[in-house]
N, C-alpha and C positions, 0 to 999 in steps of 0.2 A: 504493500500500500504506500508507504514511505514514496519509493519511486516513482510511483505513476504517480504522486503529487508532485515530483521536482519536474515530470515532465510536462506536466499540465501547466507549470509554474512557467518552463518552458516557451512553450506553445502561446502562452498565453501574454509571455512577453513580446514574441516576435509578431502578433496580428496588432497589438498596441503601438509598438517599430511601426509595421508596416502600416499604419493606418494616418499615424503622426507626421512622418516620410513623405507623405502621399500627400497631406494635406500643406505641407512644410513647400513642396517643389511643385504640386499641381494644385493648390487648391481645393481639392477636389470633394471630399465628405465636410470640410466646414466651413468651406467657404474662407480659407486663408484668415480666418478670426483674428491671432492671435500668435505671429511669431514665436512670442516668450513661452506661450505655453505649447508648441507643436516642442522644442528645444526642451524643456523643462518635462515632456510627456517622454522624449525618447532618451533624458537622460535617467530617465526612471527605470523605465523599458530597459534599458542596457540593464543598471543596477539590477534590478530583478531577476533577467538571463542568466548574468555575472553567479547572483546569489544563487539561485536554482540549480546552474551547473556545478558550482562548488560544493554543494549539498550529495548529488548526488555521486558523484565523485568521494565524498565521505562514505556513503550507504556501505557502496561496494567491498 
């Protein structure tokens, strides 16, 4: 169980990446709002990845 949370943790960082990214260079889901916070969403996103991978890299 442990696992399939770091990978969900995962997953769940990179559609936040990819959606922040996306909005960050295209505009595209929020209408370019908010520079600070597309930058602020995918430095989160990273941290989270970061954290989830190191986690499960301990499981093992």
């Amino acid at each position: 169980m442990p696992k399939a949370m770091t990978i969900a943790g995962m997953v769940v960082a990179g559609l936040i990446g990819f959606t922040f990214a996306a909005d960050l260079v295209l505009s595209v889901p929020f209408a370019g709002a908010s520079m600070l916070m597309d930058i602020g969403a995918l430095v989160a996103a990273g941290l989270l990845g970061y954290l989830s991978w190191n986690a499960m890299r301990e499981i093992r």
